[in-house]
C-alpha positions in Angstrom: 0.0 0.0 0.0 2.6 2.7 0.9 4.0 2.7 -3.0 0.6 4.1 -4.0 -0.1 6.3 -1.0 3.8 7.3 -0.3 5.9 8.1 2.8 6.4 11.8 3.9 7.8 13.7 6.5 5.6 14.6 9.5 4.9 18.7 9.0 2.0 19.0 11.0 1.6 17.7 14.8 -2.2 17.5 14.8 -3.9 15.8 11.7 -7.5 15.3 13.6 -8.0 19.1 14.5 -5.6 21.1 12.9 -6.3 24.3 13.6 -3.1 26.5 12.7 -2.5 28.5 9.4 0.9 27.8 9.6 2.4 25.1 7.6 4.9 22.9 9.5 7.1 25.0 11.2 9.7 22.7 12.0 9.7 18.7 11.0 8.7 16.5 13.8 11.0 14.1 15.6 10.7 10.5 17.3 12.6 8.9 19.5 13.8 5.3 17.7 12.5 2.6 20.9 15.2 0.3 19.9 18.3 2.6 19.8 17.0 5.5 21.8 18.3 7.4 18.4 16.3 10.4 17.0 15.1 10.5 13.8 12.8 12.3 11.8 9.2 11.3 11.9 7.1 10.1 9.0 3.7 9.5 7.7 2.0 6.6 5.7 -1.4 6.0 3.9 -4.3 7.4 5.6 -2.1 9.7 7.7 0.1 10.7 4.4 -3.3 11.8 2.9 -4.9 13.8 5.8 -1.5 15.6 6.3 -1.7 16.2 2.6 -4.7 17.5 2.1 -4.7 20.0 4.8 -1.6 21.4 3.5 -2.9 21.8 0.3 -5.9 23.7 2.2 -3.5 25.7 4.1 -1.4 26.6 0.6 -2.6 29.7 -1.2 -2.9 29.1 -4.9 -0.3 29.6 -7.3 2.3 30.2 -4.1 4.2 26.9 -5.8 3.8 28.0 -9.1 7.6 29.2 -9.5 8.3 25.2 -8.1 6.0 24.2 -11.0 2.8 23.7 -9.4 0.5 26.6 -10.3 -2.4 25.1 -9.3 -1.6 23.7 -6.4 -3.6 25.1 -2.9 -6.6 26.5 -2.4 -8.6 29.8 -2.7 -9.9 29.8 1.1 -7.4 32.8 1.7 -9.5 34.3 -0.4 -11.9 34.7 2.2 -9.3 36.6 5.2 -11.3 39.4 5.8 -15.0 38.8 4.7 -17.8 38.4 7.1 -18.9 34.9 8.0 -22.1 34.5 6.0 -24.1 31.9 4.4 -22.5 32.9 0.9 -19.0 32.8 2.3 -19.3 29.9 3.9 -20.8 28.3 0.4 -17.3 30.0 -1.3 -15.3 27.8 1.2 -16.9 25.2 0.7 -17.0 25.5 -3.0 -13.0 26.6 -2.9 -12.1 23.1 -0.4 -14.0 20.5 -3.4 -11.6 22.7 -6.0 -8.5 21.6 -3.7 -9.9 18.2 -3.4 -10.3 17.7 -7.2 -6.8 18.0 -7.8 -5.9 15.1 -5.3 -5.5 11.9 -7.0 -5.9 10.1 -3.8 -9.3 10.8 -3.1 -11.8 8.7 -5.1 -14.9 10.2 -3.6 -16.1 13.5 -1.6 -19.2 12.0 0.6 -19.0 15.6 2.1 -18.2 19.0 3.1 -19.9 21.0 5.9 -19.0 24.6 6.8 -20.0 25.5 9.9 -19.6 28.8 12.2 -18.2 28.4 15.5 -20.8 29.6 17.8 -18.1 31.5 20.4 -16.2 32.9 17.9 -17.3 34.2 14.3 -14.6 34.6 12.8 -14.2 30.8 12.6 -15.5 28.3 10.4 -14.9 24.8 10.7 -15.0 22.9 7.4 -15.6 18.8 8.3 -14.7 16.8 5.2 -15.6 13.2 4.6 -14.0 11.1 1.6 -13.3 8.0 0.4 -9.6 7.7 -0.6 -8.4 5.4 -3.7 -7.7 1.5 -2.6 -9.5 1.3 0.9 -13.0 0.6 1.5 -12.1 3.4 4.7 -13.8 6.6 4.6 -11.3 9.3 5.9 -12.7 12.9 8.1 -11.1 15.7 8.0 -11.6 19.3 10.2 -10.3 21.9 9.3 -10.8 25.3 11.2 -10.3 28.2 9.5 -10.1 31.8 10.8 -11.2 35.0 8.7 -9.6 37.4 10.2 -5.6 37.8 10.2 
């Protein structure tokens, strides 16, 4: 299985409830149990995936493009600054299936829910449920995201 999902470096400590809009800051390290050696820390399948797609979220569009990868990220940035409404919360939702279309991983979006944080508008949390390629496992994703800087 990891040939078709890969191997990556760990970049981001919380995959279930990530709610920074910094990409990994720093790589993540373990402690080997057999050696007590440190090495860097990795990520296979599922956790591969989730730590991919939410960097993709976290990655304005066309910020790769001089690496290559114009259309790599998402447009959610687009919406720093605008008022949590109904419409805007459609527009991230709309902008997060964009991101997810240009996954190859993901065979199937069950769903995307934007929600407003009750104790704090200028949060939306964005629950994502998929079914990624070669597992019968349906992967959830949420992904807080903050409108104001």
């Amino acid at each position: 299985m990891n040939q078709r999902w890969g191997t990556d470096l760990r970049l981001l400590t919380n995959l279930e409830q990530q709610n920074e809009r910094d990409r990994g800051r720093d790589l993540s390290i373990i402690e080997r149990q057999t050696t007590g050696q440190v090495d860097l820390d990795t990520l296979t399948e599922l956790d591969n995936l989730r730590q991919a797609l939410l960097l993709r979220f976290l990655t304005p569009v066309g910020e790769l493009e001089a690496l290559g990868h114009p259309d790599y990220g998402s447009r959610l940035f687009d919406l720093i600054g605008e008022p949590n409404t109904p419409t805007n919360r459609n527009r991230a939702k709309m902008y997060v299936l964009q991101a997810l279309t240009q996954e190859p991983r993901v065979a199937e979006v069950l769903s995307v829910d934007v929600t407003t944080r009750p104790t704090d508008r200028s949060r939306i949390d964005i629950d994502v449920r998929l079914k990624p390629i070669t597992v019968d496992t349906v992967l959830n994703l949420v992904f807080p995201f903050f409108l104001e800087q």
